[in-house]
SERO-4910 file (N, C-alpha, C, O; in steps of 0.05 Angstrom, whole numbers):
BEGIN
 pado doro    nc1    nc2    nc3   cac1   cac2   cac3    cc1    cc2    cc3    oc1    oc2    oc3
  Unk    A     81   1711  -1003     94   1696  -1024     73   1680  -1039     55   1668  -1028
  Unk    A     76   1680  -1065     55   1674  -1075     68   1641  -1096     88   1640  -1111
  Unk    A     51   1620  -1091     62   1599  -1099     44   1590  -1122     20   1593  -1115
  Unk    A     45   1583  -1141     30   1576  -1166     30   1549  -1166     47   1533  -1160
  Unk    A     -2   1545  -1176      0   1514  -1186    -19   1505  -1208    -34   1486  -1208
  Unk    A    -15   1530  -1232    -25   1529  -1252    -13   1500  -1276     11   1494  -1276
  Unk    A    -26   1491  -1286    -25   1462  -1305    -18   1448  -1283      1   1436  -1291
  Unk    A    -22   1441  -1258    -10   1416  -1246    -26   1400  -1251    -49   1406  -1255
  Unk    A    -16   1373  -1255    -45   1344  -1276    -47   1338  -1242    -28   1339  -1227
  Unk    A    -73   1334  -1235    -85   1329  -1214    -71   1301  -1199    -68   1300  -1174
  Unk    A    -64   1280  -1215    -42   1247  -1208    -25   1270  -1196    -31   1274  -1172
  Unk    A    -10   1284  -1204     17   1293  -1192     14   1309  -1157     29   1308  -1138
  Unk    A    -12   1321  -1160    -13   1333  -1143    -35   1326  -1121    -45   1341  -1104
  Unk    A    -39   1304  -1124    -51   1278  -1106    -23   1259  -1093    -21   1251  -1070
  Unk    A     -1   1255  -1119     15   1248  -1096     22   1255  -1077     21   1244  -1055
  Unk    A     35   1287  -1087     43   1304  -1071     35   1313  -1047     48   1321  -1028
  Unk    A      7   1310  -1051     -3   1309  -1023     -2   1284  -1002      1   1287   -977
  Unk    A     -5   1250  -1018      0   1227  -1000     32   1233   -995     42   1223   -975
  Unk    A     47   1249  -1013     78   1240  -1000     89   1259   -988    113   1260   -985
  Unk    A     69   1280   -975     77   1305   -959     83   1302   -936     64   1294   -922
  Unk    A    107   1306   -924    107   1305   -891    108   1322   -873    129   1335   -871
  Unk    A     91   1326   -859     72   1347   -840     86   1345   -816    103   1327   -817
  Unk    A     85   1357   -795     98   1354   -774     72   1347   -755     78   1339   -733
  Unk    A     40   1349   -760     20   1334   -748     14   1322   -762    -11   1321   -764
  Unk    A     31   1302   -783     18   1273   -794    -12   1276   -816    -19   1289   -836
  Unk    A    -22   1260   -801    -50   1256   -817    -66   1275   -810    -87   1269   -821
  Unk    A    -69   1297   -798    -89   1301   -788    -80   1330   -807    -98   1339   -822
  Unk    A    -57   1342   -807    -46   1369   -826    -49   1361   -855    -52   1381   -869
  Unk    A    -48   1333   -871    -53   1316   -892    -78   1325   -903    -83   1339   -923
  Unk    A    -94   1313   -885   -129   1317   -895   -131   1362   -888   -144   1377   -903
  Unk    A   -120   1369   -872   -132   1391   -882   -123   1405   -909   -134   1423   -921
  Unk    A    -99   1394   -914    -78   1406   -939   -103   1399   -959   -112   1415   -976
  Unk    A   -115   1369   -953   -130   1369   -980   -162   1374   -973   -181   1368   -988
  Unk    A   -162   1384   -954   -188   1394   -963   -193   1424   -970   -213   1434   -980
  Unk    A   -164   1438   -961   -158   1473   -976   -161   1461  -1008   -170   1478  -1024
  Unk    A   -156   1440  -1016   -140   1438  -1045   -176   1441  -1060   -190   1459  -1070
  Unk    A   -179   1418  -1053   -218   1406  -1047   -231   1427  -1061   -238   1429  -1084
  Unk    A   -235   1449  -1032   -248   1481  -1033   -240   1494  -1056   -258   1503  -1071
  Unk    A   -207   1499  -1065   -204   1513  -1090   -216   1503  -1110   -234   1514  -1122
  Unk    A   -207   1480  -1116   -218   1466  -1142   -243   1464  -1142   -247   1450  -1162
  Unk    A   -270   1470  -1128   -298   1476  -1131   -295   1504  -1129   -304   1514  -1149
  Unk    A   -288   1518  -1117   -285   1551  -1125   -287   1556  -1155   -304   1569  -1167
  Unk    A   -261   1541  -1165   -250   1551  -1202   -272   1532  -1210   -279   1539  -1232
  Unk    A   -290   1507  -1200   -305   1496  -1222   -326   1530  -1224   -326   1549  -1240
  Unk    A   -344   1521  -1193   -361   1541  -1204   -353   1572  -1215   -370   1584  -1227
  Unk    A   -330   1582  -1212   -321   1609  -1232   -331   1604  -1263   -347   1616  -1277
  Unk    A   -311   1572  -1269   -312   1573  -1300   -346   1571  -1308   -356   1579  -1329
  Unk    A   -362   1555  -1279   -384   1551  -1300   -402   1575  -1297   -421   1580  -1311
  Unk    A   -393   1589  -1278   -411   1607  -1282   -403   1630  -1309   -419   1640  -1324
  Unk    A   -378   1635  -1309   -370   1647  -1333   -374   1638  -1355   -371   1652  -1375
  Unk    A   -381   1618  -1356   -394   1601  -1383   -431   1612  -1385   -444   1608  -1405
  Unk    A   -445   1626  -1362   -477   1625  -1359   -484   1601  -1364   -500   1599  -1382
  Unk    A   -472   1568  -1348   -483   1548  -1342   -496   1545  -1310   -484   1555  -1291
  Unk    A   -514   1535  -1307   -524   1530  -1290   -523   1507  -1269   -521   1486  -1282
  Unk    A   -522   1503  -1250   -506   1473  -1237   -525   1458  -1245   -517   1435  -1245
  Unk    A   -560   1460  -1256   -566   1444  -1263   -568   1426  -1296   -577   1406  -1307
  Unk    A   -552   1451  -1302   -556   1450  -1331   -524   1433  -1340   -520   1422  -1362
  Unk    A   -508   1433  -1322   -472   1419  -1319   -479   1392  -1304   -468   1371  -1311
  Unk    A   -499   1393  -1284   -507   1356  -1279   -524   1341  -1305   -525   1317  -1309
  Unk    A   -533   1355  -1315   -552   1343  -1332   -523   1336  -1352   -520   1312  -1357
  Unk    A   -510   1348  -1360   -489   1348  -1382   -475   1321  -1378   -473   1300  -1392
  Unk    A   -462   1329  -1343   -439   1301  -1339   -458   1281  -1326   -446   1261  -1318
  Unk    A   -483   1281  -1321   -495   1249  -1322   -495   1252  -1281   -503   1232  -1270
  Unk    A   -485   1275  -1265   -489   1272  -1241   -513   1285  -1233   -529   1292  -1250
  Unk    A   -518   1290  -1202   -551   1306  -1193   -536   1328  -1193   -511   1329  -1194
  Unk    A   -555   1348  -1192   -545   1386  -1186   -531   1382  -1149   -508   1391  -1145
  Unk    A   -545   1369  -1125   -532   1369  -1109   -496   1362  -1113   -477   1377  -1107
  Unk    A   -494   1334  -1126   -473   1331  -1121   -440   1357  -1137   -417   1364  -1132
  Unk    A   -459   1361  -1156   -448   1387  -1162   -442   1410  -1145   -422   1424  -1141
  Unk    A   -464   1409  -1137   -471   1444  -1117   -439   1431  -1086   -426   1447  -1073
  Unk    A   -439   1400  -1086   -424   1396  -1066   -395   1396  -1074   -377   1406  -1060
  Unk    A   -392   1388  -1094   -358   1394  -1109   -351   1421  -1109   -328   1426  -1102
  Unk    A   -366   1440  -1115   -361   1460  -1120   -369   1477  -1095   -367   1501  -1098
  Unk    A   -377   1468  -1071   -369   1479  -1043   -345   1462  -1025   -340   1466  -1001
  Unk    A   -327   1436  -1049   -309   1425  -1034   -322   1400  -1019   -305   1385  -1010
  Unk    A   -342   1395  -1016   -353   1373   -991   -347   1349  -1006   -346   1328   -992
  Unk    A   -342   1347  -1030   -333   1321  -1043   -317   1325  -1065   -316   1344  -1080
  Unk    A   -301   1299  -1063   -279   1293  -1086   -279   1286  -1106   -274   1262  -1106
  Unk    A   -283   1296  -1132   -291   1292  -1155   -272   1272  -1166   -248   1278  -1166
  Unk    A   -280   1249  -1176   -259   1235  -1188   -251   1245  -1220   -257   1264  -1235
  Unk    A   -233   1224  -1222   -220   1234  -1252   -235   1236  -1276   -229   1252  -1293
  Unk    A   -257   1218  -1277   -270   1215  -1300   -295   1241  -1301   -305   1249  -1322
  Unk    A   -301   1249  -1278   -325   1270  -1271   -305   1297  -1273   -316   1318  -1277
  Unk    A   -281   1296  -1270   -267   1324  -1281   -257   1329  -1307   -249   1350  -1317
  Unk    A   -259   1301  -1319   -258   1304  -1354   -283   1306  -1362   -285   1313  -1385
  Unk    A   -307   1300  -1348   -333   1308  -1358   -336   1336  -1357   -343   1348  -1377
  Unk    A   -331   1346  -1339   -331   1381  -1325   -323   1391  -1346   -337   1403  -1362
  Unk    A   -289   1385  -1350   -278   1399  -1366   -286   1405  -1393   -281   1425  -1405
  Unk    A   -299   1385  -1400   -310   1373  -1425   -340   1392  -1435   -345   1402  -1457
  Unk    A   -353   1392  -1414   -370   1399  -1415   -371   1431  -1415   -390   1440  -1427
  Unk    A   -353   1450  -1401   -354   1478  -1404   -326   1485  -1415   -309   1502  -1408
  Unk    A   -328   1463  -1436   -296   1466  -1461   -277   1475  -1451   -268   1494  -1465
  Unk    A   -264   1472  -1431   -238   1481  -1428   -219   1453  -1420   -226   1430  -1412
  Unk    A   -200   1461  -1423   -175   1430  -1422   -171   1432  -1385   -170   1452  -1371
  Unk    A   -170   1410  -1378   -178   1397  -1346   -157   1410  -1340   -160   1415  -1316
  Unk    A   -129   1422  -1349   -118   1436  -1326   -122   1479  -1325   -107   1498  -1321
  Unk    A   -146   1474  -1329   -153   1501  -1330   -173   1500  -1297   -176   1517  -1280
  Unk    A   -183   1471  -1298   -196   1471  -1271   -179   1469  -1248   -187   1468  -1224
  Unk    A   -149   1468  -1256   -130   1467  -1224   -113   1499  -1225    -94   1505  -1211
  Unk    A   -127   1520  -1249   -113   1540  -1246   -118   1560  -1224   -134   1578  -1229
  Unk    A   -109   1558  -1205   -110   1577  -1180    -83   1584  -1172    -63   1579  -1185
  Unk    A    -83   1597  -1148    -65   1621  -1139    -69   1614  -1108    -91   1615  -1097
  Unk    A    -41   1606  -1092    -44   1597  -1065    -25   1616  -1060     -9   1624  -1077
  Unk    A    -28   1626  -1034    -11   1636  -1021      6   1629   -989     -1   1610   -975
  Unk    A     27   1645   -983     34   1619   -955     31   1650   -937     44   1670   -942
  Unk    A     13   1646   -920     11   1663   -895     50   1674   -876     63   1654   -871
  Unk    A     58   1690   -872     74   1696   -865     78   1685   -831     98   1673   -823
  Unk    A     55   1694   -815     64   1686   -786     64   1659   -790     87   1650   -790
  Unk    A     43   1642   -793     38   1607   -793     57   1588   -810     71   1569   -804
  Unk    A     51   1601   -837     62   1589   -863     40   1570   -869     46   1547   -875
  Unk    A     16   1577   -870     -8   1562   -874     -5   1573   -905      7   1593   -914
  Unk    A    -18   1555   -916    -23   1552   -943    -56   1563   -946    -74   1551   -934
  Unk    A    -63   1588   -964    -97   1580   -972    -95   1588  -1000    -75   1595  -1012
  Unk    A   -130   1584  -1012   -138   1595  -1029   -133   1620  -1025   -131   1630  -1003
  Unk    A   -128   1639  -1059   -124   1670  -1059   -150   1667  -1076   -149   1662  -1100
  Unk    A   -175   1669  -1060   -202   1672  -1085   -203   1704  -1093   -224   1713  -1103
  Unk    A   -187   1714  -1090   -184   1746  -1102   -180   1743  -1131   -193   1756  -1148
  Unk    A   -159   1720  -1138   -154   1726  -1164   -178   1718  -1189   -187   1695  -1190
  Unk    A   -185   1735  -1207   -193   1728  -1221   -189   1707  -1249   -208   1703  -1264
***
């Protein structure tokens, strides 16, 4: 089953995650958002690479180091709001083109992941 969450404005879907109720609490919470995390550095580095930007050439742009880049876009950190209107900004596309992905729900579990298939 394939669940979409193309244009979701990132506020909405930060609530959605504080106001989700899990049947293991906090601990099913943080992994929901760190699948979320992983996609949204997946689609950064797609767009920037589809752009032929370089992670060092997109830190230099939004004013961060190439690590902290290279780490958003493996998920290890949470990009705030103003550094995803830089992103966006910076490899011209409108900020909800960086939450355009494709989740799917596993049938035996009902786990939620990235579908990094889709192009």
């Amino acid at each position: 089953m394939d669940v979409p969450y193309r244009g979701v404005s990132p506020v909405l879907l930060t609530l959605s995650l504080l106001n989700a109720t899990h049947s293991d609490g906090y601990r099913s919470a943080m992994a929901d958002i760190m699948v979320y995390r992983q996609a949204l550095g997946a689609n950064i580095r797609k767009l920037r690479k589809g752009r032929k930007v370089s992670q060092e050439r997109l830190a230099e742009i939004i004013g961060a180091s190439r690590v902290h880049v290279g780490y958003v876009e493996q998920g290890k950190r949470t990009p705030s709001l103003d550094l995803l209107l830089d992103i966006a900004e910076a490899l011209d596309v409108p900020m909800r083109d960086l939450f355009d992905f494709t989740w799917t729900a596993d049938g035996a579990d009902g786990a939620v992941e990235y579908d990094s298939r889709r192009s």
